[in-house]
N, C-alpha and C positions, 0 to 999 in steps of 0.2 A: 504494500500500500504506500502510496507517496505522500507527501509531505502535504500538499495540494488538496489530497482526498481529507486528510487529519481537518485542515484548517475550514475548507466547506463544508463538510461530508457529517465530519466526525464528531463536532462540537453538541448534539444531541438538545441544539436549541429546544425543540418540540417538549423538553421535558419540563421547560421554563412554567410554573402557575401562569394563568390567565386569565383568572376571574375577574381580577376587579378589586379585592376588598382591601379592607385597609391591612389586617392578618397577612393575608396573597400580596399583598404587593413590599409587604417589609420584609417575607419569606423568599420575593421573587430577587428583592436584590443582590441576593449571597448566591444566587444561581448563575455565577458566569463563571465558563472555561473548563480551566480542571475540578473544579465544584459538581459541574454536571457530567466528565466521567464517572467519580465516585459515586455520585448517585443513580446513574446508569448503572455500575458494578452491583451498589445494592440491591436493588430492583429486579435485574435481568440474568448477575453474575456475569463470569468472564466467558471471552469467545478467543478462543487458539487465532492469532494472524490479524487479527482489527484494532491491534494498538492498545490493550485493555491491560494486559500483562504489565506493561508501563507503570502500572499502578498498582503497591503493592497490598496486600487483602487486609493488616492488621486493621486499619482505620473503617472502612465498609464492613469488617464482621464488628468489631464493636458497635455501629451506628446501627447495626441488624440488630442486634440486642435489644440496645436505646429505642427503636421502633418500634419494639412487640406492644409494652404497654401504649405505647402514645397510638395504635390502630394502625400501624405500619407508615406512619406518616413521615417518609425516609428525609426529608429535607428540614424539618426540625431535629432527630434525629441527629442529619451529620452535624449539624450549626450544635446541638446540645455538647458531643463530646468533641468538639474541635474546641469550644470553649472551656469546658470542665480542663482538656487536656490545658489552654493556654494558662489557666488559675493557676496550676501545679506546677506547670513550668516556672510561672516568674516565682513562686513562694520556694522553689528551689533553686534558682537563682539568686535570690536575698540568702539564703541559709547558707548556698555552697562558700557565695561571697563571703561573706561574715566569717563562719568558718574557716576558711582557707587562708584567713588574715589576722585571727588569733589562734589559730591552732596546727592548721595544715604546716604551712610554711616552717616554724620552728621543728616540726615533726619529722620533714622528710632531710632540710637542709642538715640536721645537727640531729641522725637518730642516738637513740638510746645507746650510751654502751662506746661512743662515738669521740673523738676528741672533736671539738671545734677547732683546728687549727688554725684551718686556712685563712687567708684575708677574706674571701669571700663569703664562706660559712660564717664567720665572726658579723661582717656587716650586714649579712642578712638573717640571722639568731637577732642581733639588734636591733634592728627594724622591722621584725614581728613582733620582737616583745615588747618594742615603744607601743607596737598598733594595739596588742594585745592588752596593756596598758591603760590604753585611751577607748576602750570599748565603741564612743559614741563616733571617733574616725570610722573606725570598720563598720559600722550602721550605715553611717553617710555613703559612705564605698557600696556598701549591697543595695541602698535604696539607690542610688545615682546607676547601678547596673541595671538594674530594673525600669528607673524609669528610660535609661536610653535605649533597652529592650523594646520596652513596649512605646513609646513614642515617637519611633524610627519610622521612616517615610514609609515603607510598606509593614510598617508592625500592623498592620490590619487583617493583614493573611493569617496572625497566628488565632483570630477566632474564627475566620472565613473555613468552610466546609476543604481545606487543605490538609495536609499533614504535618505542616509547619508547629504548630503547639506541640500534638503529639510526639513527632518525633523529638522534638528540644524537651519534654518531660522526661522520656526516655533515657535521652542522653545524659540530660545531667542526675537523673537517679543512676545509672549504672556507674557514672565518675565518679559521686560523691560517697555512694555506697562502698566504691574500691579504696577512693581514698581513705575512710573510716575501717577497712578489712572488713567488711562485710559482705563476702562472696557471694553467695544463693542471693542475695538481692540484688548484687550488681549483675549476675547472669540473667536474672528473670528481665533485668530491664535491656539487658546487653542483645537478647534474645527477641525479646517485642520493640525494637527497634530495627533489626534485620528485620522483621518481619511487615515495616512502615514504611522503611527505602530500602530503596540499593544500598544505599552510603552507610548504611546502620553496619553494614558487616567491617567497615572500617575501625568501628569501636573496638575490636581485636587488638589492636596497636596499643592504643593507652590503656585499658583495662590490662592485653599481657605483661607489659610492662613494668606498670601497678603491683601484681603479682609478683614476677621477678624480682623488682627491688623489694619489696616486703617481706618474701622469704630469703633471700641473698642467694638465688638458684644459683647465678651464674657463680659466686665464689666455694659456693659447696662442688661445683663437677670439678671447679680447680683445685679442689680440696684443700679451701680457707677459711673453711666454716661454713657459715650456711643452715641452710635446709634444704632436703629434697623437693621435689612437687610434692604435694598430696592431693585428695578428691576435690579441694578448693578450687583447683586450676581448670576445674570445668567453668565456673562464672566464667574466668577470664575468655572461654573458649567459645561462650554461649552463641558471639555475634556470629561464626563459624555455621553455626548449629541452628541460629536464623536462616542462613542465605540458605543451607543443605535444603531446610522444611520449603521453603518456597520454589526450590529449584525441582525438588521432587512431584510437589504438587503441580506444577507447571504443564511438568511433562507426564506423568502419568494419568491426572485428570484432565488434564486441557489435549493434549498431545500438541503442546507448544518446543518444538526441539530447541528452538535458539537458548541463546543464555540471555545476563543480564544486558552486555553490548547488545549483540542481535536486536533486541527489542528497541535498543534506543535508537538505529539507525534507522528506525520508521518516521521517527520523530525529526532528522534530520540533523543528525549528532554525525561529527565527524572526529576526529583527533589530529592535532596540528600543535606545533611549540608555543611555548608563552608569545613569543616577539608576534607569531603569526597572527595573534587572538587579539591581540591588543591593539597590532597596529589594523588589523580587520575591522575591530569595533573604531578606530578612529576614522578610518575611509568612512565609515557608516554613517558616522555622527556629520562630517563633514559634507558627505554627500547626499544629506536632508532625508535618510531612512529609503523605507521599501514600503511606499502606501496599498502595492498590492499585497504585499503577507501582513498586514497589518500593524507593521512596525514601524515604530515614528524618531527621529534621532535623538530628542528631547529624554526618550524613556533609555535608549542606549547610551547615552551620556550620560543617566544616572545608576545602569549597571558597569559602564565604565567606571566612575566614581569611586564605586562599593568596593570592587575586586581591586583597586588601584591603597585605596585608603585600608583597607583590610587586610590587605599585605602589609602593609606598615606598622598596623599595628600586631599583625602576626608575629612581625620580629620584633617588637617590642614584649608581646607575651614569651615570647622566647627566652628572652631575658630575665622575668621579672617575673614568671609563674612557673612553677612548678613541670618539669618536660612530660607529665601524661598530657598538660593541656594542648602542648604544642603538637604532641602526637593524633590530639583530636580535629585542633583546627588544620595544621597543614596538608593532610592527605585529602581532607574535604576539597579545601579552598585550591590544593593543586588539581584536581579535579575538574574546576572553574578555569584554570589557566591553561589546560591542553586541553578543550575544548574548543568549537564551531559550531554553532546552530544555523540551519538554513535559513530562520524568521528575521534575527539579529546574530550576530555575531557572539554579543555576550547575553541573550537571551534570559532574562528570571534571573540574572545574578544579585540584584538588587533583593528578592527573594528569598534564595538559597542561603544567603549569609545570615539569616534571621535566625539560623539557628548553632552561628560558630560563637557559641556565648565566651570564649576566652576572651575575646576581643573586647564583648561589652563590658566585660569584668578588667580590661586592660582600661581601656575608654574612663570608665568610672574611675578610675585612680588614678588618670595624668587629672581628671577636674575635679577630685574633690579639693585641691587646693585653690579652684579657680571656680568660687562658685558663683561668681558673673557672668564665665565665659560659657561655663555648666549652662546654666538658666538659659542663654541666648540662643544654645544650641539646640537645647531639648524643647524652646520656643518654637524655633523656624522647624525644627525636625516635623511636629507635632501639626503644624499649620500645613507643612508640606506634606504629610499623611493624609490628612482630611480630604486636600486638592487631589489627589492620587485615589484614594477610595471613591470619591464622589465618580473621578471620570475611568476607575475600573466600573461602577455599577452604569453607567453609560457604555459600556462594552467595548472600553480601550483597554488594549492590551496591555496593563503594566508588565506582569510578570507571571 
């Protein structure tokens, strides 16, 4: 199926309400785009080859649940747990914050048992324990993450009938849960997030990791102590054990043979170098978009933006968090940079970033000391969301 057939064909308008009432038409306006695949998927279920697969089942079987009592009324349904999911995400974004800036950070920099020698372990044991200290900084830090989360020019999407909430619930339950050593919770979450996207089986990275250093595998096989594995290391394993369950299903119940690529090249996904994606997206922006795929330069200019500004502050989480984080955001975010979309170039990256929360938890902490420059941001952020919502429910393509 081509790209062509997707964007006519495939957008499942006819499933849009049409009555009329005032209910129908505040239910109709979460009905654009990828909103009305998943409510196709719930509805109809998946068809092997029509681009369905694209989308993965966790979000559509819980919204099938949420539907039974409500009389199968699939479109409050998905709007009910895309919202329940976005609550849990940012109230775990406040905790992980907070946490990770009185507790984490002395924990992993300077463990147990550990000299603090270095200059670095020294400066940064002191600079937890100042934060840890001053409790109401690290408040400001989780609340200022939160609100740039949810304030962000498409933070609209994390209640919109997407998997943007969901998945960033997920994610940061299985981080937070690893950071803490709490295995079977980090795998449960490691596992329903494989099961939301592709990108969930990414969580393998920082959660193995996590592991690793927590048990000191790698110094125990050089035999310098340590621990072995034990049955724990299935959490870490879980994302693994996501992609398996949906790959199997795929192809035994659907008799979908591609994989997860195959699927995307329906969509119009190619793979090309960072230099090629960027400077692609800037021919694009320059030469006033593609009014027949429905892409306009204004909206590539600000996934330009995102993937430009999110790198930077990529490497500044680099620096300054913890390396599972980095292991979470740059596998994602390089994903975004060896990409090509046939619609735009950098297509929904404005989007996609909604849920690399290192970054907002980076973000929050160059501006809590700037809580002018905070305010001004998460002003225009916020006004600039509104303008963005209003003219996605008018059926512009943001993201």
């Amino acid at each position: 199926m081509s790209v062509s057939v997707i964007v006519s064909g495939g957008m499942w308008a006819e499933l849009v309400i049409q009555d009329g009432g005032p209910l129908s038409r505040l239910l109709s306006a979460w009905q654009r785009w990828d909103a009305l695949w998943y409510q196709h998927i719930l509805e109809s279920g998946y068809r092997a080859g029509d681009g369905s697969t694209a989308f993965y089942p966790l979000f559509p079987l819980l919204a099938r649940g949420v539907s039974v009592p409500l009389l199968d009324s699939s479109v409050p349904a998905l709007l009910l747990v895309a919202s329940a999911a976005a609550v849990v995400a940012l109230a775990l974004l406040y905790h992980l914050t907070r946490w990770e800036l009185t507790v984490g950070l002395v924990a992993e920099e300077v463990p147990a048992g550990r000299s603090a020698g270095s200059a670095r372990a020294r400066r940064v044991a002191q600079a937890a324990a100042e934060v840890g200290t001053r409790r109401t900084l690290a408040t400001r830090v989780a609340i200022g993450a939160v609100l740039a989360l949810a304030l962000f020019p498409t933070g609209f999407f994390l209640i919109a009938p997407y998997t943007e909430g969901l998945f960033l619930a997920l994610s940061l339950g299985a981080l937070l849960s690893a950071r803490q050593e709490r295995w079977w919770l980090a795998g449960i979450c490691g596992f329903g997030a494989a099961l939301a996207r592709p990108q969930g089986v990414l969580l393998v990275l920082p959660l193995g990791y996590e592991y690793l250093r927590q048990r000191r595998v790698v110094p125990w096989v050089l035999g310098n102590g340590g621990s072995p594995p034990d049955e724990r290391a299935i959490g870490a394993l879980a994302p693994l054990l996501g992609l398996a369950a949906v790959t199997i299903y795929w192809r035994k119940a659907l008799g979908e043979g591609g994989g997860v690529v195959d699927v995307q090249w329906l969509w119009g996904y190619q793979v090309v170098t960072p230099f090629e994606a960027v400077a692609a997206s800037v021919g694009f922006v320059l030469g006033g978009g593609n009014p027949a795929m429905l892409s306009t330069a204004w909206v590539e200019a600000l996934n330009l933006a995102c993937i430009v500004g999110f790198a930077i502050l990529g490497v500044l989480a680099f620096r300054r968090l913890p390396l599972a984080y980095s292991l979470y955001l740059w596998p994602a975010l390089g994903l975004l940079f060896f990409r090509e979309m046939s619609f735009s170039p950098l297509m929904s990256v404005s989007r996609y970033v909604l849920v690399l929360f290192p970054a907002f938890m980076m973000l929050a902490m160059l501006l809590a000391p700037r809580p002018r420059l905070g305010l001004a941001l998460l002003t225009v952020s916020g006004l600039l969301q509104v303008v963005l919502f209003w003219l996605w429910v008018q059926w512009t393509f943001i993201a």
